[in-house]
LUMSE-663825 format. One record per atom (N, C-alpha, C): atom name; y negated, x negated, z negated. Coordinates in nm, 3 decimals, m for minus. Atoms other than C-alpha are relative to their C-alpha. Example, Ala and Ser with C-alpha at 12.3 -4.5 7.8 and 13.67 -1.06 7.14 Angstrom:
BEGIN
  zaba    north     east       up
     N    0.119   m0.089    0.000
    CA    0.450   m1.230   m0.780
     C   m0.120   m0.090    0.000
     N    0.119    0.082    0.006
    CA    0.106   m1.367   m0.714
     C   m0.109    0.077   m0.073
end
This chain:
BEGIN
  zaba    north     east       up
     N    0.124   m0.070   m0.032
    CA   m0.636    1.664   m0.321
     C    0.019    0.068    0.134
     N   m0.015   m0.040   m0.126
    CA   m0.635    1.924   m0.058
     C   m0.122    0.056    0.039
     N    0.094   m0.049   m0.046
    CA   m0.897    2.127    0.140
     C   m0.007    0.184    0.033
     N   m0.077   m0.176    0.008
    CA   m0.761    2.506    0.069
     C   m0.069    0.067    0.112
     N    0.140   m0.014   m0.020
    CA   m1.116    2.601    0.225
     C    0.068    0.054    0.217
     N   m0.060   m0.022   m0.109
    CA   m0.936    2.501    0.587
     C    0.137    0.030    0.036
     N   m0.106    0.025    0.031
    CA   m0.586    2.578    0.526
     C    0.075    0.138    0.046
     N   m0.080   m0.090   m0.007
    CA   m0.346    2.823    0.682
     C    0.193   m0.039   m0.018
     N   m0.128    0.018    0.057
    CA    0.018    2.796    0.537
     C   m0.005   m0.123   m0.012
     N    0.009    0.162    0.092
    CA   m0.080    2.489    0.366
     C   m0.017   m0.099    0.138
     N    0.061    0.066   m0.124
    CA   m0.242    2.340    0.727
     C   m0.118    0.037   m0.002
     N    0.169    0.002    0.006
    CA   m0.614    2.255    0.795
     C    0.019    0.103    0.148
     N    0.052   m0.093   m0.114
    CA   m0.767    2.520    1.064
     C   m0.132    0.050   m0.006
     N    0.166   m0.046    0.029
    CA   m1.132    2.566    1.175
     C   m0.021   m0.114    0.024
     N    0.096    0.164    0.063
    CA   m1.432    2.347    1.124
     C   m0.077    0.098   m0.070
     N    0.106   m0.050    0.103
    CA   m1.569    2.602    0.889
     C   m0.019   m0.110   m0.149
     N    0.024    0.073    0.166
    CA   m1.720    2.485    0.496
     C    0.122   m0.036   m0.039
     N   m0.117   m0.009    0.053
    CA   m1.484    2.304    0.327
     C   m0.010   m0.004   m0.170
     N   m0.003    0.038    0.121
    CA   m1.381    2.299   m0.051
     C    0.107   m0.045   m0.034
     N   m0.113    0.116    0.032
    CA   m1.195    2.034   m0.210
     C    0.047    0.039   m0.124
     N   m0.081    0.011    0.124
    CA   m0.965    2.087   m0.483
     C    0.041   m0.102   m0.026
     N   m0.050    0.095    0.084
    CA   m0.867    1.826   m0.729
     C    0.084   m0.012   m0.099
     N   m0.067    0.015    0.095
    CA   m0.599    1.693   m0.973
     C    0.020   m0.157   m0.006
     N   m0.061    0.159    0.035
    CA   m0.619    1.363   m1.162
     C    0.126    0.001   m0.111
     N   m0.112   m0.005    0.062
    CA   m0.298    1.256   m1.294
     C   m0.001   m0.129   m0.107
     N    0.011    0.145    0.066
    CA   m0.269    0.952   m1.556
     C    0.094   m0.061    0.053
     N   m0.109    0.034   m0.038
    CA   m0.091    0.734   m1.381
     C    0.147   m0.076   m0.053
     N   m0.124    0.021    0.079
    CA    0.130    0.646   m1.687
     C    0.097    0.134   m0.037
     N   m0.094   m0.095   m0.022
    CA    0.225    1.001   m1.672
     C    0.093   m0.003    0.073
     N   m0.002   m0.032   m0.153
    CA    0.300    1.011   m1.325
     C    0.125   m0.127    0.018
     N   m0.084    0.101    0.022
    CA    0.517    0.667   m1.359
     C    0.096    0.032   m0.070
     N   m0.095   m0.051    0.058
    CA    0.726    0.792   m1.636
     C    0.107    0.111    0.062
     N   m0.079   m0.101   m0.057
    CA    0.835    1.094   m1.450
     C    0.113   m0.012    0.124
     N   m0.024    0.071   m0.105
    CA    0.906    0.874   m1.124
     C    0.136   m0.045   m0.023
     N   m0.127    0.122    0.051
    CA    1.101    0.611   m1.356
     C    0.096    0.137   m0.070
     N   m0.118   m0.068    0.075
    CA    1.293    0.921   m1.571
     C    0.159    0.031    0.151
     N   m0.111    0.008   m0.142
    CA    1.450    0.970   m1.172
     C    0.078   m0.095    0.036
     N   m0.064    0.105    0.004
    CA    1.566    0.626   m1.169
     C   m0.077   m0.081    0.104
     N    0.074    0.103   m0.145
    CA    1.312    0.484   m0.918
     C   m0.127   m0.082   m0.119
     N    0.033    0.097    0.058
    CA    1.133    0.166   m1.069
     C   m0.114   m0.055    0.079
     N    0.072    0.132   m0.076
    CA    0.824   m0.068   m0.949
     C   m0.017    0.078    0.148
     N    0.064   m0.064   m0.135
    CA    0.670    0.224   m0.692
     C   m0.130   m0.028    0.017
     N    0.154   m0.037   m0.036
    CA    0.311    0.257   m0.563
     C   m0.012    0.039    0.092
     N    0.043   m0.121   m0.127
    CA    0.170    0.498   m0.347
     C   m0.053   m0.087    0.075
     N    0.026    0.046   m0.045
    CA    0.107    0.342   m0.051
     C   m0.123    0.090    0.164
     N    0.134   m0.053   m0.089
    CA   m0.042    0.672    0.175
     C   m0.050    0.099   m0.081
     N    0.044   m0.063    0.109
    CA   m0.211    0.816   m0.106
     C   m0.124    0.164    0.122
     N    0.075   m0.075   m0.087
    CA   m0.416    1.018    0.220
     C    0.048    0.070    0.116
     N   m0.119   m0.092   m0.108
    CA   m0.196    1.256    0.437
     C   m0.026    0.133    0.026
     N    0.016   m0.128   m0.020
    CA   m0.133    1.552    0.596
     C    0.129    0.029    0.010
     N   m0.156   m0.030   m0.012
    CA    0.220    1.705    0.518
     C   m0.035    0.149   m0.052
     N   m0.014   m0.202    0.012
    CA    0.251    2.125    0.522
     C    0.059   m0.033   m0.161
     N   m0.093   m0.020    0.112
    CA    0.492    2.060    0.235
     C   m0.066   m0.011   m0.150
     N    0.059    0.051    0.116
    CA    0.322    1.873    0.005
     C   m0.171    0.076   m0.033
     N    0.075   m0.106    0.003
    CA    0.044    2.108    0.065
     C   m0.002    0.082   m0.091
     N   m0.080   m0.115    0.068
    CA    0.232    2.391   m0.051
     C   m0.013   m0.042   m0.135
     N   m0.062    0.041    0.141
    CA    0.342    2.211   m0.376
     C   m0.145   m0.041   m0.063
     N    0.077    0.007    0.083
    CA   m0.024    2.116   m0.463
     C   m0.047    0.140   m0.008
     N    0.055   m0.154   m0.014
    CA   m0.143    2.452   m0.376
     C    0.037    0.083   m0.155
     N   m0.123   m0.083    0.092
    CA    0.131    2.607   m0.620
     C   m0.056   m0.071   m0.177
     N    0.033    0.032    0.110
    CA    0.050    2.347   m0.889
     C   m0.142    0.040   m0.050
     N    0.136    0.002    0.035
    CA   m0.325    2.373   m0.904
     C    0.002    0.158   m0.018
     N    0.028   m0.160    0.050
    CA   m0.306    2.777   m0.934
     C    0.038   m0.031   m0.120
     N   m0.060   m0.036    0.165
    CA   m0.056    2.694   m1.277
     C   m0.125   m0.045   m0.062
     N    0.120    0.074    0.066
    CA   m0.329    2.455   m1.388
     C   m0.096    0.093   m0.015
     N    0.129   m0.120    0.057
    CA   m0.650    2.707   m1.355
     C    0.047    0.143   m0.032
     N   m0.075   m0.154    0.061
    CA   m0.422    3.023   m1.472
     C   m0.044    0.004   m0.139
     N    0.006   m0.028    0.164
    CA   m0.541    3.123   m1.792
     C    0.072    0.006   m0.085
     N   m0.136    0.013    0.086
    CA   m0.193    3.192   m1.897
     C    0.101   m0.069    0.056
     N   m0.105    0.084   m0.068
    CA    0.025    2.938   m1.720
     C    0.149   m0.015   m0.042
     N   m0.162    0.002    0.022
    CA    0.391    2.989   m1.726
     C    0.047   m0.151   m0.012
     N   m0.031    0.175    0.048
    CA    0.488    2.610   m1.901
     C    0.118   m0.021    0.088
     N   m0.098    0.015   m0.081
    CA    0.810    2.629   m1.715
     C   m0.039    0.009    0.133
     N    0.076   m0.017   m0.176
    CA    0.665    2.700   m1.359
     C   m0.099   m0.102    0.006
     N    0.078    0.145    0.018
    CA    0.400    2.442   m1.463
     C    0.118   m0.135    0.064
     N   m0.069    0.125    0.069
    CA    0.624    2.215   m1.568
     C    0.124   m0.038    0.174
     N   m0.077   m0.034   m0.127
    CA    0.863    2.272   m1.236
     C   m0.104   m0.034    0.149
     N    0.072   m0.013   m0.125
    CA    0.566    2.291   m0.969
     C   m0.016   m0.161   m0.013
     N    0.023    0.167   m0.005
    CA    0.437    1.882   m1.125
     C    0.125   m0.040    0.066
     N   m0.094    0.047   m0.069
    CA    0.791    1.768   m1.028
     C    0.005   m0.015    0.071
     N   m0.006   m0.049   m0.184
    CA    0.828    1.931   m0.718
     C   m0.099   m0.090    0.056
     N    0.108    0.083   m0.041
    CA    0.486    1.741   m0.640
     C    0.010   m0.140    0.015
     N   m0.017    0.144    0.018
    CA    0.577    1.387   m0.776
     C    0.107   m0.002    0.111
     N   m0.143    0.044   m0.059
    CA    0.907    1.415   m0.648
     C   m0.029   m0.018    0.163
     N    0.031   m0.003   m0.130
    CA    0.751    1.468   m0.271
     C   m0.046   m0.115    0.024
     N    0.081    0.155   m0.007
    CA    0.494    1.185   m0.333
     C    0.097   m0.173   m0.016
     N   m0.082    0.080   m0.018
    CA    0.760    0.962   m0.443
     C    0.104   m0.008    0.115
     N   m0.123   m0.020   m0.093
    CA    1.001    1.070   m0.191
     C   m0.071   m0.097    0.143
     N    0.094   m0.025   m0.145
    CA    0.785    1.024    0.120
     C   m0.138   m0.132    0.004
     N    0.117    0.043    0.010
    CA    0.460    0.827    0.003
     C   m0.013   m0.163   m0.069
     N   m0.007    0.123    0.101
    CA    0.597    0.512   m0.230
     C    0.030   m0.089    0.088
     N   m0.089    0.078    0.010
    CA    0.685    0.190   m0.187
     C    0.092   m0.086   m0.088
     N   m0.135    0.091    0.084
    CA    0.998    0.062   m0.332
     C    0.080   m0.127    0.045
     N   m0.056    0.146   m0.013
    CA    1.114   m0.288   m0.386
     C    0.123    0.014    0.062
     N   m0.129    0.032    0.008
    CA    1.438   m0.345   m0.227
     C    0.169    0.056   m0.107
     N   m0.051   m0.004    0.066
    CA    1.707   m0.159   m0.417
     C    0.132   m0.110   m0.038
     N   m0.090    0.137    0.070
    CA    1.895   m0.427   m0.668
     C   m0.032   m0.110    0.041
     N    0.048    0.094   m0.016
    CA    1.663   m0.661   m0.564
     C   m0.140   m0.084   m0.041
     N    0.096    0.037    0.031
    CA    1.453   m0.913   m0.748
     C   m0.101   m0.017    0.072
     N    0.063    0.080   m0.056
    CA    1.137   m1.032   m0.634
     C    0.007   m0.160   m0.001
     N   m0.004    0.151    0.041
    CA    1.136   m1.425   m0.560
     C   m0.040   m0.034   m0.038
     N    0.090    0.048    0.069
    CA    0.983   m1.674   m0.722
     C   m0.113   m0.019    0.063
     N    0.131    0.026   m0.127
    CA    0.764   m1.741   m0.432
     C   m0.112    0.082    0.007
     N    0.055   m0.088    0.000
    CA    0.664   m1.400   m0.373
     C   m0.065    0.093   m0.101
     N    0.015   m0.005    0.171
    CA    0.638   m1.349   m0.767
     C   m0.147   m0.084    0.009
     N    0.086    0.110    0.007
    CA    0.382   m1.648   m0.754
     C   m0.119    0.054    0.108
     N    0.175   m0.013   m0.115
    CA    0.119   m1.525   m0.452
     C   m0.013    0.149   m0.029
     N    0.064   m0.114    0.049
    CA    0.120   m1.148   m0.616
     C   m0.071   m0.004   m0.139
     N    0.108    0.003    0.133
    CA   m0.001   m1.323   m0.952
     C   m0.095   m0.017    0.031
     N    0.140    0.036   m0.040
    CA   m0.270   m1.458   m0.755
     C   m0.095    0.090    0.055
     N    0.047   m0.066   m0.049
    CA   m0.341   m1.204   m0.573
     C   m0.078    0.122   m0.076
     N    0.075   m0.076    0.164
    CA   m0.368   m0.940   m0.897
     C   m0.088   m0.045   m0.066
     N    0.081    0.011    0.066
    CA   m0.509   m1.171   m1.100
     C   m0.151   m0.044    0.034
     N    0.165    0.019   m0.055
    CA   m0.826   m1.282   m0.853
     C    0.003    0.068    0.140
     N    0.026   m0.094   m0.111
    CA   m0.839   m1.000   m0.613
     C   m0.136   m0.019    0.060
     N    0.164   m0.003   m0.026
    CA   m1.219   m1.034   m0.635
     C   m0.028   m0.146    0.094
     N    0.075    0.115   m0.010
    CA   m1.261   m1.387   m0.512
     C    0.088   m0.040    0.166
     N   m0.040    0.041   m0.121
    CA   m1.194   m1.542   m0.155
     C    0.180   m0.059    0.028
     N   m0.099    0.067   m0.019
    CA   m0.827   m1.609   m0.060
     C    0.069    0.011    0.160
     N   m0.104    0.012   m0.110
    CA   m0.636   m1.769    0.218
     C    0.170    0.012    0.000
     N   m0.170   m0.005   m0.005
    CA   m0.270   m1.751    0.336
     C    0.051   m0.150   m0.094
     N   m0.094    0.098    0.035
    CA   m0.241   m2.096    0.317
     C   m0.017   m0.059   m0.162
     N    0.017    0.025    0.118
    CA   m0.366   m2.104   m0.069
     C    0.126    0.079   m0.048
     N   m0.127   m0.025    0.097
    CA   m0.073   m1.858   m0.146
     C    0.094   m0.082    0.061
     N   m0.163    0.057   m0.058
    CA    0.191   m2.043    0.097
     C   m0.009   m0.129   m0.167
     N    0.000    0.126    0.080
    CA    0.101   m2.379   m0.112
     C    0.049    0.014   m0.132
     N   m0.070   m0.039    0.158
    CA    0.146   m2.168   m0.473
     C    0.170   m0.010    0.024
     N   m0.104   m0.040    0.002
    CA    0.428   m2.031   m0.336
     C    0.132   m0.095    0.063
     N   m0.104    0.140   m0.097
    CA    0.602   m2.374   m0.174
     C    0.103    0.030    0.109
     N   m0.070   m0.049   m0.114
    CA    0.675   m2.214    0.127
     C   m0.127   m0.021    0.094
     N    0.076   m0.028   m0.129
    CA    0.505   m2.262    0.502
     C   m0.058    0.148    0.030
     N    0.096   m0.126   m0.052
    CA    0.252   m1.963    0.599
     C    0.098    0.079    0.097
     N   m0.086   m0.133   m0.108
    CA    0.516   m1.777    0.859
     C    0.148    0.020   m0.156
     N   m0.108   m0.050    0.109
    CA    0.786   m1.842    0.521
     C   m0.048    0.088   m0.081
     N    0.068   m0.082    0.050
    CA    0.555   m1.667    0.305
     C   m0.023    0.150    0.044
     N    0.066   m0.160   m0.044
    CA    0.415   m1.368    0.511
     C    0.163    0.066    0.054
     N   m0.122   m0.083   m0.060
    CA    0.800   m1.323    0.635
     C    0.084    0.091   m0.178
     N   m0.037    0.001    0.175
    CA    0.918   m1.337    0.228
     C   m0.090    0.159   m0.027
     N    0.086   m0.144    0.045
    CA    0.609   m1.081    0.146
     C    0.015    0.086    0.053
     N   m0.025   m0.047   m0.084
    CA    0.642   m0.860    0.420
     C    0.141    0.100   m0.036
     N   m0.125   m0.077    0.034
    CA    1.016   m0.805    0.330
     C    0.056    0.019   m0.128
     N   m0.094    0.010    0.123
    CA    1.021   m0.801   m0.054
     C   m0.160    0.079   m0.027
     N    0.171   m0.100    0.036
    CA    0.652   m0.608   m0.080
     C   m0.032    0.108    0.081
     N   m0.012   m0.123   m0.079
    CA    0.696   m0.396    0.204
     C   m0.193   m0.018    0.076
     N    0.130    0.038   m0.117
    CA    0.314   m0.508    0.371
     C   m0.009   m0.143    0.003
     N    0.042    0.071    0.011
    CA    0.115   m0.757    0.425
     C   m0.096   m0.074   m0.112
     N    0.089    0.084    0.080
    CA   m0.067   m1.036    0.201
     C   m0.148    0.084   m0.055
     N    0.110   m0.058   m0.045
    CA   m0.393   m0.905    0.362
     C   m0.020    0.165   m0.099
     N   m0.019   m0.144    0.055
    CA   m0.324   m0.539    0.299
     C    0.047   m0.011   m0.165
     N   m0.015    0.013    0.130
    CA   m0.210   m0.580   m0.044
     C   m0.106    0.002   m0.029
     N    0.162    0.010    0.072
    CA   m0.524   m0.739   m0.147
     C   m0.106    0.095    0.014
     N    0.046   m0.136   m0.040
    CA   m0.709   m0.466    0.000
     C    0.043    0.119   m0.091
     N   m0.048   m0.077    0.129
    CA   m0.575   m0.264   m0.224
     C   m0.023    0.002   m0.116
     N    0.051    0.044    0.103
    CA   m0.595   m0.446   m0.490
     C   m0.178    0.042   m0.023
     N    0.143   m0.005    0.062
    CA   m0.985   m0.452   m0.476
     C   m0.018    0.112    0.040
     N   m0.007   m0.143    0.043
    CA   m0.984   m0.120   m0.413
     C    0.026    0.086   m0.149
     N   m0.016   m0.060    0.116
    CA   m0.826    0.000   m0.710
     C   m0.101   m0.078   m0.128
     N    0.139    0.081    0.089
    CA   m1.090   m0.285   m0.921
     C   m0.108    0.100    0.027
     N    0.131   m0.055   m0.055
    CA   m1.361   m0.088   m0.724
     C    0.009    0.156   m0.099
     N    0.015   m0.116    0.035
    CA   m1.267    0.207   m0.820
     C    0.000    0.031   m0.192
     N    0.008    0.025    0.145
    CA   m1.216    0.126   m1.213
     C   m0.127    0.006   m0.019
     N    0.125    0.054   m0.012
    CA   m1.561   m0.018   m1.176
     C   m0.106    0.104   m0.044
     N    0.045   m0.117   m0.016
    CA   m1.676    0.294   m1.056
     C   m0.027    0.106   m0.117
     N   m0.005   m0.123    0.126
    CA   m1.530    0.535   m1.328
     C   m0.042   m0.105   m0.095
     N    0.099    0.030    0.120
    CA   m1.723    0.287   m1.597
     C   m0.123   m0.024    0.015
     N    0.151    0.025   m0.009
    CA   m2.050    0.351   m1.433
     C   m0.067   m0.085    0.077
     N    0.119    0.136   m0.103
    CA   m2.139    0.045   m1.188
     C    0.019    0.094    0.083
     N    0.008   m0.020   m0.068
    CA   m2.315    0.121   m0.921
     C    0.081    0.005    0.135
     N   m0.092    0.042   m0.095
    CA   m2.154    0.147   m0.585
     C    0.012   m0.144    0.105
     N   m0.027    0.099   m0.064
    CA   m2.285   m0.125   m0.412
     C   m0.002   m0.122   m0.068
     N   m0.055    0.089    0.115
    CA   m2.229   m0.364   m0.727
     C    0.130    0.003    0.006
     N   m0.109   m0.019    0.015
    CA   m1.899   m0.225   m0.755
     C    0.101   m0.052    0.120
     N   m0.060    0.114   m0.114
    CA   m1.789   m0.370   m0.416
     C   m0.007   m0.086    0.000
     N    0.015    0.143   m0.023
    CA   m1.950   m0.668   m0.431
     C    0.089   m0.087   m0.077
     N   m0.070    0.088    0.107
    CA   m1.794   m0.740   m0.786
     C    0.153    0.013    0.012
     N   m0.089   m0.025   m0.004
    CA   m1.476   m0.575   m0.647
     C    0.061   m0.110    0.127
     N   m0.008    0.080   m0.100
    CA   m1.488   m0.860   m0.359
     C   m0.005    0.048    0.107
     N   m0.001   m0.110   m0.144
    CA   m1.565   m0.641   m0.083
     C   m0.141   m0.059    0.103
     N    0.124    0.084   m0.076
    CA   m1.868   m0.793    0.189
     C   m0.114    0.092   m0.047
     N    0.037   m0.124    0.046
    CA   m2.028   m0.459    0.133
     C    0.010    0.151   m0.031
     N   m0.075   m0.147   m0.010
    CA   m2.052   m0.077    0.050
     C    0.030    0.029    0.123
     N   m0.024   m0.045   m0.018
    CA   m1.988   m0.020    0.357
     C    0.166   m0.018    0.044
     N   m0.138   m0.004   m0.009
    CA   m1.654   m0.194    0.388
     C    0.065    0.029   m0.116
     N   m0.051   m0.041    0.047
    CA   m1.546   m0.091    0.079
     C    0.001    0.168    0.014
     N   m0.002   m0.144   m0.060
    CA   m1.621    0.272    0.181
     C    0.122    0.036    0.076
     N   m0.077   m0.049   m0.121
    CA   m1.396    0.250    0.461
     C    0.150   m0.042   m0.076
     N   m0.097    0.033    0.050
    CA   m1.130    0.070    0.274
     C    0.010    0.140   m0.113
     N   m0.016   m0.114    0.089
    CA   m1.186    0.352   m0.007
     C    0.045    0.169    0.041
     N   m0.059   m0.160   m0.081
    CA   m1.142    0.677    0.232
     C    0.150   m0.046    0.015
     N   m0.165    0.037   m0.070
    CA   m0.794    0.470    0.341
     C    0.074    0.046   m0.098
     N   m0.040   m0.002    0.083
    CA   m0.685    0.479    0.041
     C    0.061    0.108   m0.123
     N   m0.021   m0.093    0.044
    CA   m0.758    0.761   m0.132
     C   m0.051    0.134    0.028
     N    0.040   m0.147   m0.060
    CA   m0.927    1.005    0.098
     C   m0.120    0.042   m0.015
     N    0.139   m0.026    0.077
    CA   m1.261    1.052   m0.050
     C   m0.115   m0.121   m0.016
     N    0.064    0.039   m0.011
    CA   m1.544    0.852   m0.015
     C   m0.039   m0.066   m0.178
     N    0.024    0.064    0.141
    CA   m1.672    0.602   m0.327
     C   m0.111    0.115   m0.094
     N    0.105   m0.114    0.027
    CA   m2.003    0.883   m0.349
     C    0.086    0.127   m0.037
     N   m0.034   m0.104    0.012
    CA   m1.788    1.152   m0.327
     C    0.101    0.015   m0.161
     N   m0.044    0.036    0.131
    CA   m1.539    1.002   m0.594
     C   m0.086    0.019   m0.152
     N    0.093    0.040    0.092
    CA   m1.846    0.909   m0.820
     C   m0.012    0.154   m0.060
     N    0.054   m0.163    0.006
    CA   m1.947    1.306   m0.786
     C    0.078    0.044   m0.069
     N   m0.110   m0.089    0.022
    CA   m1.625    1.440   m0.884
     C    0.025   m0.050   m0.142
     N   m0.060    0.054    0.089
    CA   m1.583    1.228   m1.183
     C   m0.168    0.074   m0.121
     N    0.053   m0.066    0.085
    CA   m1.926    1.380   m1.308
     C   m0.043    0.107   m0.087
end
């Protein structure tokens, strides 16, 4: 998503009106194309940036997209160019040729599968039969963040599911484990740039 509106050679300038352009991608598209490169087990981690480049490359794509007659090859060439930046620059990747442990295997099931509900360190150290500094050193270097931050994430992306099937917003935090809308707000701009309201808008 960029802001064309303020944008000189694919850079914001001004504080005039802005208008937001959009492109949702499926992210089983968007995965396939990643994995056909040979990169495995990514996720966008600054899904909210400011890079000239990657500018450019949405700029370029979103004209093929609303072209009436879109050159499929120039299409098809500009998405790449796009992923390939986002992956390049924006992912995180596991360790190349390296499993996750069992440890660290064990406090991201927990963490996925009850994002919503209250958790401490020392509930994953204990899954994970490691001491709280073995753990956060383990996660840290085989997840690329923190515990914390992960989960944050996690109920973020719940929230936002939530969202696109219609719950309210400040339901959609609460049930997404968030204190309230307004910390999921703030966690939601981090994330993906756009406000939960503004999201909601765009999806109608």
């Amino acid at each position: 998503m960029v802001n064309p509106g303020e944008m000189h050679d694919g850079m914001p300038l001004g504080a005039g009106p802005r208008e937001w352009r959009m492109l949702y991608f499926d992210p089983a598209v968007a995965t396939d194309l990643v994995e056909a490169e040979g990169a495995t087990g990514i996720e966008v981690m600054r899904p909210a940036v400011s890079d000239r480049v990657l500018a450019a490359r949405f700029v370029a794509l979103f004209g093929n997209v609303i072209d009436k007659s879109p050159d499929p090859l120039l299409l098809e060439e500009n998405l790449l160019r796009l992923i390939m930046r986002l992956s390049r620059y924006y992912c995180l990747r596991p360790p190349p040729g390296r499993e996750r442990s069992a440890p660290v295997k064990k406090a991201l099931a927990r963490l996925d599968d009850g994002a919503a509900s209250p958790i401490r360190l020392s509930e994953l150290a204990d899954l994970a039969g490691l001491s709280r500094f073995q753990l956060l050193r383990a996660f840290r270097r085989e997840v690329g963040t923190a515990p914390h931050a992960y989960l944050i994430q996690r109920r973020v992306h719940l929230a936002r599911r939530l969202l696109a099937g219609g719950r309210p917003i400040v339901e959609a935090a609460i049930d997404a484990g968030f204190a309230d809308q307004s910390h999921l707000t703030r966690a939601f701009v981090r994330q993906f740039g756009v406000t939960p309201g503004r999201y909601v808008a765009a999806r109608a």
